[in-house]
N, C-alpha and C positions, 0 to 999 in steps of 0.2 A: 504494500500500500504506500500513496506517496501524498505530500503533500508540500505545497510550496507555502513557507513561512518568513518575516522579514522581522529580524530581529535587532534593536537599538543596540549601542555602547550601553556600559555604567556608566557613564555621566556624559554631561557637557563639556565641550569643547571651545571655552571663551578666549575670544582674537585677541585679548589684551590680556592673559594670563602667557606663561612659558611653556603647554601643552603642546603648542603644534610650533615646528620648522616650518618657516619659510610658507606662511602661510597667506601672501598675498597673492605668491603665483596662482596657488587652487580658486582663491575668491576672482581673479583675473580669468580663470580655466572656466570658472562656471559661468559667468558673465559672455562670454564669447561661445560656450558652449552653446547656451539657450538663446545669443543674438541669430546664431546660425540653423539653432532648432525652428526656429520663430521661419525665419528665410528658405530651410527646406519645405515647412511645412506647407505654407504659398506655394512654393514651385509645385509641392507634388495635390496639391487642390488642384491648379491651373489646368495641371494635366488629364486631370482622374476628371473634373467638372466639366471645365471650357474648354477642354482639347489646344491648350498652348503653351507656351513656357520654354523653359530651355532643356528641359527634361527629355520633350518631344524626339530630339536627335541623339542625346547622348547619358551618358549613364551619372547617377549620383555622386559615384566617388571621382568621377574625374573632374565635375562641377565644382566639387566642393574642394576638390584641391588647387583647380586656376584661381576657384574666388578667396577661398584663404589659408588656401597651406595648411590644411589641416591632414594628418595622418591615416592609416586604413582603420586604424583603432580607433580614433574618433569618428572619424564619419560613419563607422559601425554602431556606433552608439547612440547619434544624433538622427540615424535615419530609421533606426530601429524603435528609437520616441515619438519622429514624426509621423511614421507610418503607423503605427499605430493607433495614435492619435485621429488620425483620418480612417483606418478601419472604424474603431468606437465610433467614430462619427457616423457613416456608413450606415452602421450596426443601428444607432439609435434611431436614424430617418425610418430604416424598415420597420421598426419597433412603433415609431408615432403613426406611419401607415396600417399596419396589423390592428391596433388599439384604435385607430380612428375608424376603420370598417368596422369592430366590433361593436362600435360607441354607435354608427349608423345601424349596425344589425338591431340592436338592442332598440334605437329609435322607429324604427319599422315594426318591430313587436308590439310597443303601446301604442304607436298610428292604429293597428290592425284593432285590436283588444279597444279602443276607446271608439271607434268606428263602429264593431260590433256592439258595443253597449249604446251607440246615438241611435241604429237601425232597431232595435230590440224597444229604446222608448219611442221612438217615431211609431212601431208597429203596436204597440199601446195608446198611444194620441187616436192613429186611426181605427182601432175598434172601438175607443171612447167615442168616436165623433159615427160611428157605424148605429154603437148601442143609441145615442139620445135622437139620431131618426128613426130606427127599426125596431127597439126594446131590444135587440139581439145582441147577447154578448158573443164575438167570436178573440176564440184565442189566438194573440197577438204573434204569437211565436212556437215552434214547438219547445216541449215541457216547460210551458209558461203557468205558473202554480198562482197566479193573480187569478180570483174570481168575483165575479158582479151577484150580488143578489138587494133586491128592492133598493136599488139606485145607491150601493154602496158598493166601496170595492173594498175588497178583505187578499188581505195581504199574506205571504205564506209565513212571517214572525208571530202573527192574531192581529196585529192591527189592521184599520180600519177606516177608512175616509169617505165623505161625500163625493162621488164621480164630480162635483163641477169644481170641488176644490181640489181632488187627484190633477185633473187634467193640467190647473193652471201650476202646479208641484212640476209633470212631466215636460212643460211647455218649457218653464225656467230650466230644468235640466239640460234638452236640447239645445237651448241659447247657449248654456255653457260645455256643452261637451261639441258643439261646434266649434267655438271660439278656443278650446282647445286641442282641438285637431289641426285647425288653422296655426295656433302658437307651436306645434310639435313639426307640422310641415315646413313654417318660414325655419325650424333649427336644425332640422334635418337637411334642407336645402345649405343650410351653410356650412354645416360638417361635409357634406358632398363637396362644397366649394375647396374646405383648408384640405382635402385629402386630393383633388385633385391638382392642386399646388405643389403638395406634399410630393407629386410625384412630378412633376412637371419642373421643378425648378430645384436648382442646386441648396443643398443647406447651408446656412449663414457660416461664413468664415469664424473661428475662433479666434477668442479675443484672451490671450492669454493674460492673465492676471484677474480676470473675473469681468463679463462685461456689467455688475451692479459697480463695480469700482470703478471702471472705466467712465460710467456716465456721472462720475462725482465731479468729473471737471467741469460739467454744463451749471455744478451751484455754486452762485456767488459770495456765500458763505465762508465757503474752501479754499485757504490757504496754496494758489495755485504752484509754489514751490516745493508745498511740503506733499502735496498732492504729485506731483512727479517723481519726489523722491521714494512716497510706496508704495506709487505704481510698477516702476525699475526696480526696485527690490522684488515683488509679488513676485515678476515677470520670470525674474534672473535667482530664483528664491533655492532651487533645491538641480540637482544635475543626479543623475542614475548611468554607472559605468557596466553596463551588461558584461559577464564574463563567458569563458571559452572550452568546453571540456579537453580542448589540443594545448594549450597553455598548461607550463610545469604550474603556475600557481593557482589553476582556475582560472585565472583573469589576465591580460597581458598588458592591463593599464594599475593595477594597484597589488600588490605582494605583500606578504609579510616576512618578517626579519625579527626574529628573539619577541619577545614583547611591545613591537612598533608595528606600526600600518604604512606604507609608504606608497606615496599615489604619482606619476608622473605626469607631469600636466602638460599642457600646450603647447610654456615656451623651450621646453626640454627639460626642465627643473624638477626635484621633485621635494616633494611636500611628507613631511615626517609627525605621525601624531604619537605621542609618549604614551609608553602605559595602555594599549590599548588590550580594552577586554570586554568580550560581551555579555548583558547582562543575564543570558543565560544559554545553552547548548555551546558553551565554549569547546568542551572537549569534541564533541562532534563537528565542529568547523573544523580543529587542528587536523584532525582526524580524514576530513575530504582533502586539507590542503598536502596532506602526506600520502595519501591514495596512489593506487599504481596508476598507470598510464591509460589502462584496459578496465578501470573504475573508476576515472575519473567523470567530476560532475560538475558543471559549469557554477560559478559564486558571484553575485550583483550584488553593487557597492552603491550605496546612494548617498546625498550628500545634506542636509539641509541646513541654511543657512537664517537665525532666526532673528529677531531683537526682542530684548524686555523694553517694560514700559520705560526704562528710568534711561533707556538708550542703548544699555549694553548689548552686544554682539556674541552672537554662540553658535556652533557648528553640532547637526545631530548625526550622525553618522550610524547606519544600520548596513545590515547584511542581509541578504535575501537569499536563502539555504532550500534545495530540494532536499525534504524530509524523506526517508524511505524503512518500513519496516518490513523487512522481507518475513518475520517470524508471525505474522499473522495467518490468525486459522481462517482460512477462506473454503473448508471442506463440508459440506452439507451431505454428509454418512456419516451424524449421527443425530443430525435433525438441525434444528434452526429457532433461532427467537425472531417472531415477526411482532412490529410496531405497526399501531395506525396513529400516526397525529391530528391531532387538534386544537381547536385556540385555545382553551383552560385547560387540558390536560393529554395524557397519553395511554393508550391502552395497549398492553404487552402481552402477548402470547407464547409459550414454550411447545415447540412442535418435537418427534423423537422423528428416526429415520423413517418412519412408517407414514406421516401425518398426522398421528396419535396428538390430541393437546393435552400435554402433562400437568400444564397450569399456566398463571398467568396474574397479573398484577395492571392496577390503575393508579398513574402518580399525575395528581391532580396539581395544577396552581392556578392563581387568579390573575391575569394581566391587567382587569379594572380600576382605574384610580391611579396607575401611575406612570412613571416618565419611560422614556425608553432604558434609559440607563436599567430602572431594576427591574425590568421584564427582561431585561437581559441576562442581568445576574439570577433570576429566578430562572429562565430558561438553562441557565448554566448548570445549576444545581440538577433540575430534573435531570438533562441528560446524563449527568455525570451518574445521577442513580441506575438510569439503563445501559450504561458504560458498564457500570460495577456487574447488573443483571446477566449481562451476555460472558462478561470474564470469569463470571461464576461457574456458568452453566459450559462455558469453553466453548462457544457454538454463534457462528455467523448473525447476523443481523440483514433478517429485508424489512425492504421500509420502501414505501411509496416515492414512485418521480411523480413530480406535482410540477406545473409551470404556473404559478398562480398572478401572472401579471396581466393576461389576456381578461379570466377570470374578474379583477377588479375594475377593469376599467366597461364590464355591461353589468355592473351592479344598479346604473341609474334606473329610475324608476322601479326599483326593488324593495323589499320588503327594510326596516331600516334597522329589525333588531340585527336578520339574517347579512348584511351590510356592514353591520360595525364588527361584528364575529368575524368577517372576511378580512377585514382589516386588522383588526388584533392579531390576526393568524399570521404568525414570524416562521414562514417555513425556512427561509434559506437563513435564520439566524440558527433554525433547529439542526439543519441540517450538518453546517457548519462544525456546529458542537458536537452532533454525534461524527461527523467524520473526525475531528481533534480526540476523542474518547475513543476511536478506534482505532487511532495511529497508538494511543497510550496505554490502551487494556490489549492489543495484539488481539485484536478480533476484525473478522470481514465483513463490511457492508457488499449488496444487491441490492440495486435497486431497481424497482417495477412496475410497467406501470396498473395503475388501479382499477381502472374501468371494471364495473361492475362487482368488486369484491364485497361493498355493504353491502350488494340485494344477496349474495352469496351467501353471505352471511347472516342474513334476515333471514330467508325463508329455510335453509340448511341448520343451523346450529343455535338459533335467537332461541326456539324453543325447548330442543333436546338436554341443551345444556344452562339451558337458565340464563345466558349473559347476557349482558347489555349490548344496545347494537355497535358498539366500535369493538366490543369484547371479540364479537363476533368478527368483523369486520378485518381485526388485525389476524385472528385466525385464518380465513379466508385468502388473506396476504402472503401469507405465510405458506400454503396450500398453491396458491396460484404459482411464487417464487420457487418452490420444489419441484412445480410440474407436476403436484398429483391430481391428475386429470379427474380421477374415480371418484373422487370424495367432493369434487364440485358440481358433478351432474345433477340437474335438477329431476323433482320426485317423479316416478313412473306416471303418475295420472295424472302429471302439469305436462311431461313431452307428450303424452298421447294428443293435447290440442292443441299443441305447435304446429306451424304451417309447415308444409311437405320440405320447403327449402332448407329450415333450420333443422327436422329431423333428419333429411338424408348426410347434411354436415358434421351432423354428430353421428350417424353411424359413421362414416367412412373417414373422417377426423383422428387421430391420436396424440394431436396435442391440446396446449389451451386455448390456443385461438379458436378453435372449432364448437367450442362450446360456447364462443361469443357473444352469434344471432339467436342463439335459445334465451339467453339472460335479458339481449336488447328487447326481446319479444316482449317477456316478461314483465321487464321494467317499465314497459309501455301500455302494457292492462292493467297491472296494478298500482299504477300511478294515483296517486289521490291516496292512496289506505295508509292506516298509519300506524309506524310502529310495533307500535301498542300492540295490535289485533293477530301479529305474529304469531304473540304466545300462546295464541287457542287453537285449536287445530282449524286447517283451510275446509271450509262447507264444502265437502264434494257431495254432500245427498243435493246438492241445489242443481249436479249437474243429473240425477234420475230425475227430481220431479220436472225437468224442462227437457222437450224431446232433442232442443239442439240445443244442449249445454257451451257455454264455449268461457277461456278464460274471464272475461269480462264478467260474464254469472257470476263468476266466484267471486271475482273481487266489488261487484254490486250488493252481494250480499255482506261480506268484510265494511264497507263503509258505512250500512244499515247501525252495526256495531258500536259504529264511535258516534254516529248521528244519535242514538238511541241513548248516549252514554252507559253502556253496558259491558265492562271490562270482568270476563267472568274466567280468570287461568286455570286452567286445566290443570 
């Protein structure tokens, strides 16, 4: 297992202390490092956007050596920031396009859904206006549970209105669910507009130094001197020296020597920090720097350059180390612990080689009420306990791949408890944590993706075994990641009324995908039922007394259940 980590010095490194030789060259190196990062990064937009530049005919390192004598090691360095820099960039436009169709999908939903409920009062205005010429009530829509008796309309709650006071109630509706189709069309028409921009025109040039900082020069306020001097600071603020796995030191612009750091900068000179040590994995840095030639791992040396308020000047100097634990048990023969997370807590499963669940744990915490800071340290904690769970048990960990960015941005017009839960929910902080827990307990993460393991877990094990549905759910997890196909198949008298396509797939199937469009089927009839009604057994006498039972029976009768409020466990 590997993991890349960037780790500080023990202290600072202050320019007017006797810590660092020769330390104006470096402040001189980093300065011209990021004037020329600044200047590649232009060139290589020019090229990638507006197809021009000087790029066009000739290659970087030769560019960058006419224009300022800079070396292969540098210009290795400065163009491996720039480009980058312009990937993320890249990366982020696709991202605001992906997220702006889904923001339009999601806006076409409530068009549809507020349309259907203007037709549905329109189709009641006009039997009201049917009923007060003909006395005949006809119903407005089908399964329309509004009914007229002696000039009253009774409602499916029990209440009750005079038909000439309903109608001017339905009238007022329509004004307003007109006027809101209209306000959701003129914002859909302009998310149409930013997305197709979005794609039409190049994204804005980066303003390095921050562009909130940069528009500080337009207030009259603002000291325009002092205002330049931490703009060219921000700008010229930190330098990252990428190192070389073919390098005896890692790196072939900074080395180390006894207890010094020694960096060679620009004008040939080099730069000596005293004492240097890192505030922790020291012995594992010495360790890569002494590696054979046939193990050697590349080491990035970054620089940052800081001020305190009272003026002083300080250098933070880290190291960025590829972590690697080759001793991790990554062998699932002899079963597995599967997770399902969630925004207040996590539910644990213990599987054996077989998909037997031996047991299983829920470690709860609250994210409510506070900063990010200790939803962090809280999430740290938890993991660390399912860290401890799997090095106990000595046995892999699968856990859910989630992309939940798509996911937040068609939360609008959604429910707003199920909304703020989406937003609490710190997957890739969790994730995070458990990959760091399993670089350090020597255990193997898989990960998988999800689809369909709560209904898996609903309708297969919510019952049998008592547990709650993530209980379930991470079982199921756990089960999918194994590959044990047998133990997710749904009950013989639910495939009996699957449609021909999904039964022949699962006969002639042997893996888990095959069992997919049985679960999609599934999760598409008994949509609506809740939870709850799992834990009784599913009504199959509703499919004798009806000559053509079909899933939807079933689950018409499951929702009876919770309508009725009648939760009776078996």
């Amino acid at each position: 297992m590997q993991l890349t980590r960037t780790i500080n010095a023990d202290k600072r490194y202050y320019l007017d202390e006797d810590e660092i030789q020769n330390v104006e060259s470096l402040i001189q190196t980093m300065e011209r490092f990021n004037h020329i990062k600044i200047k590649l990064y232009n060139c290589l937009y020019d090229k990638s956007f507006l197809k021009r530049g000087p790029l066009l005919e000739g290659t970087y390192s030769s560019w960058l050596k006419r224009n300022d004598g800079t070396t292969d090691y540098y210009n290795c360095a400065i163009y491996t920031y720039a480009s980058s820099v312009l990937s993320s960039q890249k990366e982020l436009n696709r991202l605001y396009q992906r997220t702006k169709e889904k923001d339009i999908e999601t806006r076409n939903q409530k068009i549809k859904r507020t349309q259907e409920e203007l037709e549905k009062k329109q189709g009641i205005k006009s039997s009201l206006r049917t009923y007060f010429k003909s006395g005949i009530w006809e119903r407005p829509y089908p399964k329309c549970r509004i009914t007229m008796e002696r000039n009253q309309i009774f409602l499916p709650n029990g209440t009750y209105f005079p038909a000439e006071e309903y109608e001017r109630k339905i009238e007022r509706s329509i004004r307003r669910l007109k006027t809101r189709i209209a306000l959701l069309e003129s914002s859909k028409k302009r998310a149409i507009q930013r997305l197709e921009w979005l794609k039409k025109f190049p994204p804005k040039r980066i303003v390095f130094g921050g562009r909130k900082q940069y528009q500080k020069k337009d207030n009259p306020k603002v000291d325009r001197e002092q205002w330049k001097q931490e703009f060219f600071e921000s700008r010229h603020a930190s330098m990252s020296l990428p190192g070389r796995h073919t390098s005896k030191n890692c790196n072939f612009l900074v080395r180390k020597e006894e207890r010094k750091l020694i960096v060679k900068c620009m004008d040939g000179k080099e730069t000596v920090f005293k004492q240097f040590h890192l505030a922790r994995q020291q012995e594992l840095w010495e360790e890569m720097l002494q590696a054979k030639k046939q193990e050697r791992k590349a080491i990035c040396y970054n620089f940052q350059l800081k001020r305190e308020k009272t003026g002083r000047r300080y250098l933070i100097v880290s190291v960025t180390l590829l972590l690697e634990n080759k001793d991790c048990n990554e062998s699932l023969e002899k079963g597995c612990v599967s997770i399902d997370l969630n925004y207040d807590h996590v539910a644990v499963s213990e599987l054996d080689e077989k998909g037997n669940r031996l047991g299983g744990t829920v470690i709860r915490f609250s994210p409510e009420l506070k900063t990010k800071g200790q939803i962090s340290e809280e999430i740290g904690r938890v993991m660390a306990k399912v860290g401890r769970y799997c090095a106990e048990r000595r046995k892999p960990l699968i856990m859910e791949d989630l992309d939940t960015t798509l996911a937040k941005h068609g939360m609008k017009y959604g429910c707003k408890k199920k909304n703020r839960h989406a937003s609490l929910f710190a997957y890739r902080k969790m994730t995070t944590c458990l990959e760091n827990q399993a670089y350090k307990q020597s255990f193997g993460i898989y990960k998988m993706n999800p689809a369909y393991t709560s209904q898996m877990g609903k309708f297969l094990y919510l019952r049998p075994f008592g547990l709650s549905i993530h209980e379930a759910a991470s079982y199921a997890i756990g089960l999918k990641g194994m590959g044990i196909r047998e133990k997710l198949l749904p009950d013989e008298r639910l495939l009996a009324l699957l449609l021909e396509k999904a039964k022949e797939k699962l006969k002639n199937g042997t893996d888990i995908v095959s069992i997919i469009p049985a679960w999609k089927q599934l999760t598409k009839a008994f949509r609506g039922v809740s939870p709850h009604s799992f834990y009784r057994e599913l009504p199959y006498e509703v499919l004798e007394e009806r000559k053509k039972g079909t899933l939807k029976s079933i689950a018409s009768e499951m929702k009876k259940w919770t309508q009725n409020n009648r939760y009776e466990y078996v």
